[in-house]
DOROKOL-703371 format. One record per residue: residue in three letters; x negated, y negated, z negated of N, C-alpha, C in turn. Coordinates in steps of 0.05 Angstrom, whole numbers, padded with zeros to 5 digits, always signed. Each point is the difference from the previous one (the first is absolute). Layout:
REM residues N
alaXYZXYZXYZ;...
***
This chain:
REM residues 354
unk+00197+00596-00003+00000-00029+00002-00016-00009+00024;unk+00017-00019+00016-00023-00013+00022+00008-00030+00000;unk-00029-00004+00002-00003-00027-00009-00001-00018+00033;unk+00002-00016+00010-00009-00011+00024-00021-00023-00004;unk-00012+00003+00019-00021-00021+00000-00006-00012+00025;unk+00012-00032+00006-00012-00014+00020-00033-00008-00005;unk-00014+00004+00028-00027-00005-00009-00009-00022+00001;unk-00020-00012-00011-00010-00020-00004-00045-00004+00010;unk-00004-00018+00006-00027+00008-00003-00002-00035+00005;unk-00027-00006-00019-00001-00024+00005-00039-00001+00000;unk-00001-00004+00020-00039+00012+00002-00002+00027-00009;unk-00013-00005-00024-00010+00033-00009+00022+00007-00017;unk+00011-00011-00016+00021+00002-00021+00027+00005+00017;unk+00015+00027-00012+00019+00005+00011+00022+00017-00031;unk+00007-00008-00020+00025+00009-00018+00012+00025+00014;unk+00009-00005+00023+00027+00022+00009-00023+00025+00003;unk-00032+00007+00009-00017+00022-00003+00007+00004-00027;unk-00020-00009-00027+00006+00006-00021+00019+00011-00017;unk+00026-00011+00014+00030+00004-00018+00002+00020+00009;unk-00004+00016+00031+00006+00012+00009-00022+00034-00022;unk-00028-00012+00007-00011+00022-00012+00008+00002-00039;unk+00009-00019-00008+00006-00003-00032+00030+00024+00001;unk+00008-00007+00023+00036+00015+00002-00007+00037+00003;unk-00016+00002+00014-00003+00022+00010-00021+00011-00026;unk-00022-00010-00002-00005+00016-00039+00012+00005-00018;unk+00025-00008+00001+00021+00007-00017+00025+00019+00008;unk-00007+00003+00021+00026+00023+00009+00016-00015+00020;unk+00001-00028+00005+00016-00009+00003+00005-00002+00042;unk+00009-00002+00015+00010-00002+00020-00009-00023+00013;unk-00024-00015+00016+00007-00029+00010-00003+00002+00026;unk+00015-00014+00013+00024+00011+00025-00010-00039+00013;unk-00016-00003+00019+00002-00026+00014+00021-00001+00023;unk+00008-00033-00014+00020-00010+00018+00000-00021+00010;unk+00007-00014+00021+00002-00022+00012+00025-00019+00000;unk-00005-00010-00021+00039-00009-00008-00010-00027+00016;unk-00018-00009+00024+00013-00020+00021+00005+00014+00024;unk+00010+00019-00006+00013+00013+00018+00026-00003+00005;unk+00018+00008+00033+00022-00005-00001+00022+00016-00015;unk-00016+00031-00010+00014+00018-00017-00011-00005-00036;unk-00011-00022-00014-00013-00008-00024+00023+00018-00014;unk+00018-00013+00000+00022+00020-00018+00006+00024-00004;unk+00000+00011+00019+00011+00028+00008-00033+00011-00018;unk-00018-00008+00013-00031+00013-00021+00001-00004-00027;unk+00004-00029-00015+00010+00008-00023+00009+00011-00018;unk+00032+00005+00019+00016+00024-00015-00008+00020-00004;unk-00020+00020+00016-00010+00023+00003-00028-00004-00030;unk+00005-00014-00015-00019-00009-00019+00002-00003-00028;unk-00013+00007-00018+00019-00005-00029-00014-00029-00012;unk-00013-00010+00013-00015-00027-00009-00015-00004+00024;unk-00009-00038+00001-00010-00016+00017-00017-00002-00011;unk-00038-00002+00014-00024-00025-00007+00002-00012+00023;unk-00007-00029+00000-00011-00019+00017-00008-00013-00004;unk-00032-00005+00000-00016-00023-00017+00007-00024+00028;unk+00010-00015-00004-00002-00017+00032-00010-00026-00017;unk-00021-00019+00012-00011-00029-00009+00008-00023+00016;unk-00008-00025-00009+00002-00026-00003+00002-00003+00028;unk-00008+00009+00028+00004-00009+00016+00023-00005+00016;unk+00000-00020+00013+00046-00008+00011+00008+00023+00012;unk-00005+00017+00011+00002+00024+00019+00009+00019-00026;unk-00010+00008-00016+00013+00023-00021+00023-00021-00016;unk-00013-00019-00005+00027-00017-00021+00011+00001+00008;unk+00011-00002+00028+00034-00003+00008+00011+00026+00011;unk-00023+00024-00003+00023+00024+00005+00005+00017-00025;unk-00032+00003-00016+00003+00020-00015+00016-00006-00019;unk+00003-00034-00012+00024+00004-00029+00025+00007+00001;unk+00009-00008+00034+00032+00003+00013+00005+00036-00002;unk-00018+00012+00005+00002+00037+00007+00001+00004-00022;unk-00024-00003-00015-00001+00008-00028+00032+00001-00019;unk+00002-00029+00008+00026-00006-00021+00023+00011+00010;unk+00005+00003+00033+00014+00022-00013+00016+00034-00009;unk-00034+00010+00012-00009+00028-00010+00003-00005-00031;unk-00001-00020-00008-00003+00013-00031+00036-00012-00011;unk+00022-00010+00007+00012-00019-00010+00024+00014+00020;unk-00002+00005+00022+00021+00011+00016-00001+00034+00003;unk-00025+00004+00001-00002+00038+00010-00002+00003-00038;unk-00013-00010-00015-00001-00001-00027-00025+00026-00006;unk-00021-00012+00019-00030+00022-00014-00015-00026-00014;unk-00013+00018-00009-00023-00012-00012-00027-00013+00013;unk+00002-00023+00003-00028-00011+00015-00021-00014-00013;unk-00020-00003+00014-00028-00010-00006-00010-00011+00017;unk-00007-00031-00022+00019-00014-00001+00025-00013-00014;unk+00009-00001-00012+00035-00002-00003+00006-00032+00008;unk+00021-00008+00000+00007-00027+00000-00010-00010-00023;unk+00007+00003-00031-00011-00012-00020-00035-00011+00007;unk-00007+00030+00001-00032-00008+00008-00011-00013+00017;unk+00013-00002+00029-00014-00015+00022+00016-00020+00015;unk+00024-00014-00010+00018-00015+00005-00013-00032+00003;unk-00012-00002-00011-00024-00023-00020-00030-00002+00021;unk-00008+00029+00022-00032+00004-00006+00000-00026+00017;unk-00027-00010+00003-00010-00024+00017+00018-00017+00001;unk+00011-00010-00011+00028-00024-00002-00013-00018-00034;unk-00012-00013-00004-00008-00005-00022+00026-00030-00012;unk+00011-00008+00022+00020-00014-00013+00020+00021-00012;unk+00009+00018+00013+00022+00020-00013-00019+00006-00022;unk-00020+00011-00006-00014+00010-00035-00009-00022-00013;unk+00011-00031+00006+00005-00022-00020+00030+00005-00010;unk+00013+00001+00017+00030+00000-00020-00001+00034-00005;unk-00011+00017+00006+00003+00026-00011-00006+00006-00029;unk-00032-00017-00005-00011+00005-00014+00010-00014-00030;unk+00014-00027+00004+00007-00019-00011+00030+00013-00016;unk+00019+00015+00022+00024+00013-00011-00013+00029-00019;unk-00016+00016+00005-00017+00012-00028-00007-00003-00010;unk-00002-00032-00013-00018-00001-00017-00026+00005-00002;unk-00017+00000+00020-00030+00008-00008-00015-00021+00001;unk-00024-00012-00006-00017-00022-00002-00002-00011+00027;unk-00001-00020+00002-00008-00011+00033-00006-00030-00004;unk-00022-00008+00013-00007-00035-00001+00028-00021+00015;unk-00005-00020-00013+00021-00015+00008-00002+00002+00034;unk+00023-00002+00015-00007-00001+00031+00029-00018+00006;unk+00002-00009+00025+00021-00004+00010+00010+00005+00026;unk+00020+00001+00019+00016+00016+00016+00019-00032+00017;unk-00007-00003+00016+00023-00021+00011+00004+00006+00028;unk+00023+00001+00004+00017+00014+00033+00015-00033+00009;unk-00016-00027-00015+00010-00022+00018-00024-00019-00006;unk-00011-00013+00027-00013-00001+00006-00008-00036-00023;unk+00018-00011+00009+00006-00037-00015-00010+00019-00034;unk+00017+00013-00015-00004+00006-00029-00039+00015-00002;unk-00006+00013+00025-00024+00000-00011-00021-00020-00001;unk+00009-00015+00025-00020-00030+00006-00002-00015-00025;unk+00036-00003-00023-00003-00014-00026-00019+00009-00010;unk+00006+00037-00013-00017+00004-00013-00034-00005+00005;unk-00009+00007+00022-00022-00007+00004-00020-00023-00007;unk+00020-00031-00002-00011-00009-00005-00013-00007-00038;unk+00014+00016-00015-00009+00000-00022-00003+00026-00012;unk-00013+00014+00020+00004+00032-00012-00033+00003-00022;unk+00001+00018-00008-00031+00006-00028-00021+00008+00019;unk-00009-00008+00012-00021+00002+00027-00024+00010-00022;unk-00021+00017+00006+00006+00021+00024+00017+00017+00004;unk+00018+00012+00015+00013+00017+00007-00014+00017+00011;unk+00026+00025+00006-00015+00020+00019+00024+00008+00028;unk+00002-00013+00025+00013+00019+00021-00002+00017+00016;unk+00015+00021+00002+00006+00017-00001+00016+00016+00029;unk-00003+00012+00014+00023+00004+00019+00012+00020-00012;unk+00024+00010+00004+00020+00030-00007-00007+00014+00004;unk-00011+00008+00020-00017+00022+00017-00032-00001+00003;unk-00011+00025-00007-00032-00005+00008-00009+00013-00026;unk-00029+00016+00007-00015+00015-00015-00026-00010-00009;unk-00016+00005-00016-00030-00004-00006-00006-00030+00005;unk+00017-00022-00016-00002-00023-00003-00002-00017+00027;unk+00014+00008+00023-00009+00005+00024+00016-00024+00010;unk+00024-00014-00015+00016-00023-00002+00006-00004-00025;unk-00017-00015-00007-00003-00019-00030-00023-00017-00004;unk+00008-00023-00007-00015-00029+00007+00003-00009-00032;unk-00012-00010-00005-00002-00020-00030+00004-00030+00014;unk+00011-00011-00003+00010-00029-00001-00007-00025-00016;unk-00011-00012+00004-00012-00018-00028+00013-00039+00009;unk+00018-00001+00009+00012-00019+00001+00032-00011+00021;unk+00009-00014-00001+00028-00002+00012-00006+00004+00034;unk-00014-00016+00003-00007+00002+00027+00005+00019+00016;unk-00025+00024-00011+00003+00026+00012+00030+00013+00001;unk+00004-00001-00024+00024+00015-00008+00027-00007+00020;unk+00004-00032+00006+00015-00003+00014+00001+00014+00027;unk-00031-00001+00010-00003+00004+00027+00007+00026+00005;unk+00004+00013-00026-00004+00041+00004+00038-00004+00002;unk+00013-00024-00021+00026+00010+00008+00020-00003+00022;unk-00022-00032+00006+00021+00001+00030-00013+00021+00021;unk-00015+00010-00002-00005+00019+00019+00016+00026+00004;unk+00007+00013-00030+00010+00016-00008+00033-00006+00001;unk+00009-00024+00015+00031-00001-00006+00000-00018+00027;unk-00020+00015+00026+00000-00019+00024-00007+00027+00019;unk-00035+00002-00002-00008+00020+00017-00003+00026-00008;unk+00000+00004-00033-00009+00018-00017-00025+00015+00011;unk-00015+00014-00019-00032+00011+00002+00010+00035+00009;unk-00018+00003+00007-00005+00039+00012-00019+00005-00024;unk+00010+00013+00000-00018+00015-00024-00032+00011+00009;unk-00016-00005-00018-00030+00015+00016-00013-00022+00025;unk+00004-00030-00016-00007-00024+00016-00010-00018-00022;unk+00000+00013-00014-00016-00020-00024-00030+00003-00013;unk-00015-00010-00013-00023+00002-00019-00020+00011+00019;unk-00012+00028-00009-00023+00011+00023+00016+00006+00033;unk+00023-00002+00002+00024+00009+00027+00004-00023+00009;unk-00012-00021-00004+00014-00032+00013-00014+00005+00026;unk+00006-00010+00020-00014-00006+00024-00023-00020+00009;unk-00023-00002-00002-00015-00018+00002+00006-00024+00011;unk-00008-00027-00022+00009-00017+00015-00012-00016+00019;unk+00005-00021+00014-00006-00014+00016-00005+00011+00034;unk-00020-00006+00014+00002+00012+00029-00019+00023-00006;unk+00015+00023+00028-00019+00020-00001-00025+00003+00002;unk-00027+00030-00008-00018-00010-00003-00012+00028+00014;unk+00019+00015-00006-00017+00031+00005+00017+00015+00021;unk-00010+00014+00024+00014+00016+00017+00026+00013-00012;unk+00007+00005-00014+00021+00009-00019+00019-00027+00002;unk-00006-00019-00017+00021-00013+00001+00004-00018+00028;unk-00006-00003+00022-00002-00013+00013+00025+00018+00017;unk-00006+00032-00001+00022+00016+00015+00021-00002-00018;unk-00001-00006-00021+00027-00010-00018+00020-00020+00002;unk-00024-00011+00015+00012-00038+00007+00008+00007+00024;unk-00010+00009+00022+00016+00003+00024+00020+00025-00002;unk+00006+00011-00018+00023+00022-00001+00016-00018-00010;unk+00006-00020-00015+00018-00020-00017+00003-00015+00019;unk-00012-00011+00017+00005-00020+00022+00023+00010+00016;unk-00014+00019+00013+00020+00014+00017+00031+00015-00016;unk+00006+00005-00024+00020+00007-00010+00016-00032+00003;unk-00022-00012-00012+00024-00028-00002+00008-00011+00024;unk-00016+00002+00024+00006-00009+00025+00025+00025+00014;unk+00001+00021-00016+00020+00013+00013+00026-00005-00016;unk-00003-00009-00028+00026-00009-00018+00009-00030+00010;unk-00018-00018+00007+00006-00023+00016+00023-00001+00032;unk-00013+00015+00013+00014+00011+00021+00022+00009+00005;unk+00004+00026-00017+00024+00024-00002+00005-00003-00026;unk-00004-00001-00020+00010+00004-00028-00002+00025-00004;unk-00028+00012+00008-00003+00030-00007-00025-00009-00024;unk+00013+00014-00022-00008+00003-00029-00025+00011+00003;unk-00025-00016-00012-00021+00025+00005-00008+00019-00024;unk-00009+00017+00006+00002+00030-00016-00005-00008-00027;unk+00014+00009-00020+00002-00003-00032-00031+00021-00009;unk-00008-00017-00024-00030+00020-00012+00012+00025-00012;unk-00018+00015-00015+00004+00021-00009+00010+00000-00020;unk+00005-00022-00019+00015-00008-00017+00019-00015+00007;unk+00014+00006+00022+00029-00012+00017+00017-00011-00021;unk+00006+00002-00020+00020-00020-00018-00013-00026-00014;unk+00014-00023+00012-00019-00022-00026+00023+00000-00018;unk-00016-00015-00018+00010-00005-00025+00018-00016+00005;unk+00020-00020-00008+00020-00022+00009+00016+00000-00024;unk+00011-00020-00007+00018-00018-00012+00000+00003-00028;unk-00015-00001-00008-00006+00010-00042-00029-00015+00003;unk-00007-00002-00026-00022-00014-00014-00009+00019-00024;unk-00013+00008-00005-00007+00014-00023-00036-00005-00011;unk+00002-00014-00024-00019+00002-00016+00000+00009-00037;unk-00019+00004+00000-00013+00011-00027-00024-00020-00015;unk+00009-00002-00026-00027-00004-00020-00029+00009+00012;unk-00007-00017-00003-00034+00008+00003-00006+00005-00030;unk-00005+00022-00011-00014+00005-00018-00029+00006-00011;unk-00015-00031-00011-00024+00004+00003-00019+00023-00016;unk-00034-00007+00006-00010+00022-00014+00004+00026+00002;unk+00011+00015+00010-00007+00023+00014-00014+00017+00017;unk-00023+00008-00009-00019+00014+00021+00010+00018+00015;unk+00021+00017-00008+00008+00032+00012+00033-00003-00005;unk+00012+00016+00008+00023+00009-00006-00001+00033-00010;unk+00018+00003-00008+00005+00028-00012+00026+00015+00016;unk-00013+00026+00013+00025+00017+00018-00002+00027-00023;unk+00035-00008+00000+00006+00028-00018+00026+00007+00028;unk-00009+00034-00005+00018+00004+00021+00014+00032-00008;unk+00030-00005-00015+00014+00022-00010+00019+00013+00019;unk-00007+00021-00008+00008+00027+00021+00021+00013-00025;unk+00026+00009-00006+00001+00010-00020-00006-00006-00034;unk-00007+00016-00005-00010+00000-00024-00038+00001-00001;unk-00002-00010+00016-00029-00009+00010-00006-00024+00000;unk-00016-00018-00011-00015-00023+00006-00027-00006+00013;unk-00016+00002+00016-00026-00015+00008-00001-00022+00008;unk-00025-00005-00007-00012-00030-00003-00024-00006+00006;unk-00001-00017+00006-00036-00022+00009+00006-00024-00001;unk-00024-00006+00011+00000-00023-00005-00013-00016+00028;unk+00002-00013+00014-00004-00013+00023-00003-00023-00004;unk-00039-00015+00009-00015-00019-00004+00009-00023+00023;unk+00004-00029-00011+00003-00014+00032-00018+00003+00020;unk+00000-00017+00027-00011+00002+00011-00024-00028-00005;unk-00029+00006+00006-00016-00016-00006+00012-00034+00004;unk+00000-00013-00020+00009-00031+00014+00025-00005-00006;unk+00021+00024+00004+00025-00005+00008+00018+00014-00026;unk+00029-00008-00011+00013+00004-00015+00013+00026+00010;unk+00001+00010+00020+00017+00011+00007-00019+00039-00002;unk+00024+00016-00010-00018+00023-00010+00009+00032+00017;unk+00029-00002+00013+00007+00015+00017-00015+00006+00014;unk-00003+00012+00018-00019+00008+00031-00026-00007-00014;unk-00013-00009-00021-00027+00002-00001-00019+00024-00006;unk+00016+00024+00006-00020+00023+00003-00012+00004-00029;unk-00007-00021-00017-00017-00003-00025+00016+00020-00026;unk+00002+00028-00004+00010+00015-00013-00017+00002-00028;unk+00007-00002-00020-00001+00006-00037+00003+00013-00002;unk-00004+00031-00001+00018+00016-00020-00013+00013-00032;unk-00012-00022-00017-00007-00001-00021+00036-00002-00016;unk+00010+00033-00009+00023-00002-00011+00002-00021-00028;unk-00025-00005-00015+00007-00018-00031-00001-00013+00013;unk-00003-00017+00028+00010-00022-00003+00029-00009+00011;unk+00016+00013+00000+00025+00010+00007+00019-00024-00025;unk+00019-00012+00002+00010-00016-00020+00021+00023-00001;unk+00010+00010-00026+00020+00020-00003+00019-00011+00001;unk+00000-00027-00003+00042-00007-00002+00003-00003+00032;unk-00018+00001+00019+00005-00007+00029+00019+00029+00013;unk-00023+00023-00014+00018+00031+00006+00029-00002-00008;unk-00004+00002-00029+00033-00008-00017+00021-00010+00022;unk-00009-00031+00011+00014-00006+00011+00012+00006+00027;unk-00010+00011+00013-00006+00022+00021+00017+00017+00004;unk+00002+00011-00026+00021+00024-00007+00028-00003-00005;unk-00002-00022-00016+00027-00011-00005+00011-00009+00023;unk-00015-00012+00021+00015-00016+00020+00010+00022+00014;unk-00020+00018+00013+00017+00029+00020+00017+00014-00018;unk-00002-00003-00019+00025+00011-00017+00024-00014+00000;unk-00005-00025-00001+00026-00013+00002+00017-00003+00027;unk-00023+00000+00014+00007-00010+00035+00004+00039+00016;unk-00008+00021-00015+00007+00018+00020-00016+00009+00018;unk-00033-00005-00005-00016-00003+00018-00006+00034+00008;unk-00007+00010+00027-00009+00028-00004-00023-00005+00002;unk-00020-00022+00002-00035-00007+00005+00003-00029+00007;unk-00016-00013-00021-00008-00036+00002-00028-00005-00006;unk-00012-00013+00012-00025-00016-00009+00011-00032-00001;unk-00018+00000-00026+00000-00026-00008-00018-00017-00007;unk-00004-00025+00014-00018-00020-00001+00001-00014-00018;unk-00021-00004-00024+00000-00016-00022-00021-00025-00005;unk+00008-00022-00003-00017-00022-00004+00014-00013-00028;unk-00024-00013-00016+00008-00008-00022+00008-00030-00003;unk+00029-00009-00010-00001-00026-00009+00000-00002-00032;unk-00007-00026-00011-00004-00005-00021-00003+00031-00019;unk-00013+00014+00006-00015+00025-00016+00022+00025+00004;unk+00018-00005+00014+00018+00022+00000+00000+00009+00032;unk-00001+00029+00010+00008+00009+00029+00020-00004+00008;unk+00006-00008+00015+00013-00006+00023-00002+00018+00030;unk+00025+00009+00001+00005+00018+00029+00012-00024+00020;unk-00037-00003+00022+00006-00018+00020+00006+00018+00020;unk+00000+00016+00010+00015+00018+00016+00003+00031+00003;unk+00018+00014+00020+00007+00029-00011+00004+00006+00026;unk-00010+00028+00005-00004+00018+00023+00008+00034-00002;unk+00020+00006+00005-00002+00025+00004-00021+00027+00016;unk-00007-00021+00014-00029+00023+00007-00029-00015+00008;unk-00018+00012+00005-00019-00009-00006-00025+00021+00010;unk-00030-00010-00001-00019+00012+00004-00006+00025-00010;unk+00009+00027+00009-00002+00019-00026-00029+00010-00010;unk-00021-00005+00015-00022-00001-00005-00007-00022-00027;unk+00007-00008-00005-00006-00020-00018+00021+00007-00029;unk+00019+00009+00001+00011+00012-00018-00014+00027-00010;unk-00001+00014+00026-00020+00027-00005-00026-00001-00016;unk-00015-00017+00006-00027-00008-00017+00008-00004-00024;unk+00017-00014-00019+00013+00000-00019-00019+00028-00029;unk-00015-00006-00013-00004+00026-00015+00018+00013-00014;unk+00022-00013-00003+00023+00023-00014+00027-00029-00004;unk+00019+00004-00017+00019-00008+00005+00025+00003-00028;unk+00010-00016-00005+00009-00003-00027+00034+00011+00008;unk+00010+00007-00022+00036+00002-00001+00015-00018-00014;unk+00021+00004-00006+00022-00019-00011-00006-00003-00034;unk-00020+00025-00013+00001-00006-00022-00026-00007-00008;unk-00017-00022+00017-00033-00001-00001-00022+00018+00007;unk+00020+00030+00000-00031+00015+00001-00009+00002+00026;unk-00028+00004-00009-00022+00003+00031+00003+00030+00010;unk+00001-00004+00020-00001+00028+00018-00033-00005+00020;unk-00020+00016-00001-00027-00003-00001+00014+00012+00043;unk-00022-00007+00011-00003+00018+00024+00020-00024+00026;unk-00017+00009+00022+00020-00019+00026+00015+00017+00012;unk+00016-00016+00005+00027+00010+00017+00007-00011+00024;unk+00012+00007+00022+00010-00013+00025+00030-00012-00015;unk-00008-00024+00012+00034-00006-00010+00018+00012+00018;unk-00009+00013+00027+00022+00020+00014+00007+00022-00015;unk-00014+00013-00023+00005+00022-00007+00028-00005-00020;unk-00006-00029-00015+00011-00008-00027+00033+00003+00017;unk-00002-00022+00025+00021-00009+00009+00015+00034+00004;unk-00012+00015+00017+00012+00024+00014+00012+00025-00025;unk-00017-00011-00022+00015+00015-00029+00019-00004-00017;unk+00006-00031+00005+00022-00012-00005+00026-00003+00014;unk-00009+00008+00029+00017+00001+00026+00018+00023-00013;unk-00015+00022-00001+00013+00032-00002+00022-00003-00027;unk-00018-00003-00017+00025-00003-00019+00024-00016+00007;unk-00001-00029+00012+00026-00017+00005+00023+00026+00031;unk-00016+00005+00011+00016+00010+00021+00007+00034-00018;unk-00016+00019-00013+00021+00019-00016+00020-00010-00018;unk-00002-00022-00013+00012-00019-00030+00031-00010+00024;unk-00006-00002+00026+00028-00009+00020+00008+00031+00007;unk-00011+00017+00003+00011+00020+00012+00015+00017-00022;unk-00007+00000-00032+00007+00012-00009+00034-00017-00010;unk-00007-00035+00003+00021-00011-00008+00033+00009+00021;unk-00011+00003+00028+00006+00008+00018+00016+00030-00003;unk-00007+00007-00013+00002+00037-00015+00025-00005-00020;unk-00001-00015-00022+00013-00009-00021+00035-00008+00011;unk-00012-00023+00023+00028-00015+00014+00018+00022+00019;unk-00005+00023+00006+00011+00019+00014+00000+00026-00017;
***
C-alpha cells in the first residue's frame, strides 16, 4: 500500500510529518507528492490513497478542492479530505444550509444574496445579532450587531465593496491619521498605489487574503450567556472535547487560546450530537463548535481540521457507545488509522468488481 502525501507545514505544526510517521509504524508506504504540480495526476495514480491537509487560506481553497475532487471522483482513490468532508471547510454560509439539510441543532441565522431583502429585514430583525463573513478563522470576522444602523452599513458594504477577510475586530486598521513610522509608510505606499490606479488603471497589489467577501449577507442569533463554547472534534469513532473560555470582555471564544479540558464538564448530548451529525453527513474528521440557546447546544460552526495540539492534550476520548478511552492521542494518528482501512475496504472492493 502507498499512501501519498502532499506536505503541509503551518509554523511548527505540520499533519503531512505525522501522517507520514503514523503510515510508516504501521507498515505502511508514505510516498510525498506535489499534486500542484504539472504531472499532480500522473503522481496520484502511482498511489493507492491521497492526504492533503490544505487550510482556509484563498491560495489552497481554489486549488486543493478542484485536484482533490478529482483524484477521488474521476481516478476513483481514496482521499483525505473527501468532498463530503471538506466541501463546506471555511465557507460558513455553505454549513448553514448544510447543517440545516441534516438536521443537526443550529441557532436561528439568516442568508440573503439580495441586497433591498436584507436592508427589509434589518430593519426589524431580534437585535443583537451576530455577523459573520463565509470565510475566516478564530473569530477573526465576526462582529455582534446591536442595532439597524450598523447592520445596514455591514450590508451595503457587503453587496457594494464587500470586506477581505482578516480586516476586522483586533485586524481593523487603526483609525484616523497616522501616528507611528509604520503606519505613515503605509500611508505613503496607499498613496502611491492610488496615484498609480488614478493614472493607468493599474490595480494595486491585492492583501494576503486576496478574495473579499461580496454579494451575500449572512447573520446569526446572538446567543446570550455564554462564557465558553464547547469543541468536540470526531475523528471516526472517536470524540474529543474541551472546552474554550471567551476572551476577557468579549463574547467571542474562538482564537482565545483560553483551553478547559476539565472532561465532567463536557455536556454529553453535545458529543451525541457530534456523532450523529458526521454520521449523517459522511464526515472522515469534524470539529464542532457549540454554544447554548435556551438550555440546549447548538452547533455554531464546523471545521474539518484544526489545531492538533489542542486535540492532542485531550486526556482520552469517548466512542459511539459512551465509553471512555483513558490516554492522548494525535488526531493524525486517529485520522491515518482510519485512512488505511477506507483505502484497503476500496482496494479490496476493487478485487470483488474484477
Amino acid at each position: 500500500m502507498i499512501i501519498g502525501i502532499h506536505p503541509d507545514k503551518i509554523g511548527e505544526e505540520s499533519y503531512s510529518v505525522k501522517w507520514a510517521e503514523c503510515l510508516r509504524a504501521r507498515g505502511v508506504e508514505a510516498r510525498e507528492v506535489d499534486l500542484l504540480s504539472g504531472d499532480a495526476l500522473e503522481q496520484a495514480k502511482a498511489c493507492d490513497g491521497i492526504m492533503w491537509r490544505w487550510l482556509h487560506y484563498p491560495d489552497p481553497k481554489q486549488s486543493a478542492p478542484r485536484i482533490l475532487h478529482v483524484i477521488e471522483h474521476s481516478l476513483g482513490l481514496p482521499v483525505f479530505p473527501n468532498v463530503r468532508t471538506a466541501w463546506h471547510y471555511d465557507e460558513k454560509v455553505s454549513q448553514h444550509y448544510l447543517l440545516r439539510a441534516l438536521g443537526a441543532p443550529v441557532p436561528p441565522a439568516w442568508v440573503f444574496w439580495d441586497q433591498q431583502q436584507a436592508l427589509a429585514w434589518a430593519r426589524t430583525a431580534p437585535y443583537p445579532v451576530v455577523f459573520k463573513l463565509s470565510a475566516g478563522a478564530g473569530s477573526s470576522n465576526v462582529l455582534k450587531v446591536d442595532g439597524p444602523a450598523r447592520a445596514e452599513a455591514l450590508i451595503r458594504r457587503m453587496f457594494t465593496r464587500g470586506i477581505f477577510p482578516m480586516t476586522m475586530n483586533e485586524f481593523s486598521p487603526p483609525a484616523g491619521l497616522p501616528r507611528t513610522r509604520a503606519q505613515f509608510g503605509a500611508f505613503r505606499t496607499r498613496a502611491r498605489q492610488a496615484a498609480a490606479y488614478l493614472r493607468h488603471a493599474e490595480y494595486p497589489p491585492l492583501p494576503g487574503y486576496w478574495k473579499p467577501e461580496f454579494g451575500y449577507a449572512y447573520f446569526q442569533a446572538f446567543l446570550p450567556d455564554n462564557a465558553f463554547d464547547t469543541r468536540v472534534t470526531v475523528i471516526g469513532n472517536r470524540a474529543f472535547a474541551f472546552r474554550r473560555m471567551n476572551r476577557p470582555g468579549d463574547f467571542r471564544a474562538s482564537g482565545s487560546g483560553l483551553l478547559n479540558y476539565d472532561q465532567s464538564a463536557i455536556d454529553p448530548r453535545a458529543v451525541e450530537i457530534a456523532f450523529a451529525v458526521s454520521a449523517n453527513g459522511g464526515f472522515q474528521s469534524m470539529a464542532y463548535d457549540f454554544l447554548y440557546g435556551e438550555g440546549e447546544p447548538r452547533i455554531c460552526e464546523i471545521s474539518y481540521t484544526f489545531l492538533d495540539r489542542a486535540v492532542h492534550a485531550c486526556p482520552g476520548h469517548w466512542d459511539r457507545d459512551g465509553a471512555w478511552h483513558e490516554g492522548q492521542l494525535w488526531p493524525e494518528e486517529a485520522q491515518v488509522e482510519d485512512f488505511i482501512a477506507e483505502v484497503r475496504a476500496a482496494r479490496e472492493h476493487c478485487r470483488s468488481d474484477h
